[in-house]
C-alpha positions, 0 to 999 in steps of 0.5 A: 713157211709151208703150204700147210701153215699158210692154209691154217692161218687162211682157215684161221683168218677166214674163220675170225672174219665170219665170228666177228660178221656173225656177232654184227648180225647177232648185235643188229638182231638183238636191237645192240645200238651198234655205231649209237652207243655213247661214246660214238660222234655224230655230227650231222649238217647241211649237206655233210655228216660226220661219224666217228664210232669210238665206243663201237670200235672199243667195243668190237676191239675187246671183243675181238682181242678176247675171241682170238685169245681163246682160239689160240689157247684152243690151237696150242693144246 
């Protein structure tokens, strides 16, 4: 690989992370129950809790599955 596919993918790489850190900030603005959604285990105890996001990470992983769909359909045009 050339120096120049791997800057892509770093710029690519780069630009999902601050996509996936905006829409967390835009959720938590909004008042989205991110990681309180039902479906997401909590289990709370003397001296001990227990979290267990199944449904946020559902959640984040369409989410995230539909965002890098599109911006490879935009990359191969």
């Amino acid at each position: 690989m050339d120096g120049a596919a791997i800057g892509k993918w770093v710029v690519l790489v780069g630009l999902g992370i601050a996509a996936v850190g905006g829409m967390i900030w835009l959720a938590s603005r909004l008042g989205l129950p991110l990681g309180n959604l039902p479906g997401d285990v909590r289990i709370d105890r003397p001296g001990f809790t227990f979290r267990a996001p199944i449904a946020t990470c559902i959640l984040l992983s369409v989410l995230l599955t539909v965002l890098v769909n599109v911006v490879l359909r935009l990359l191969r045009r």
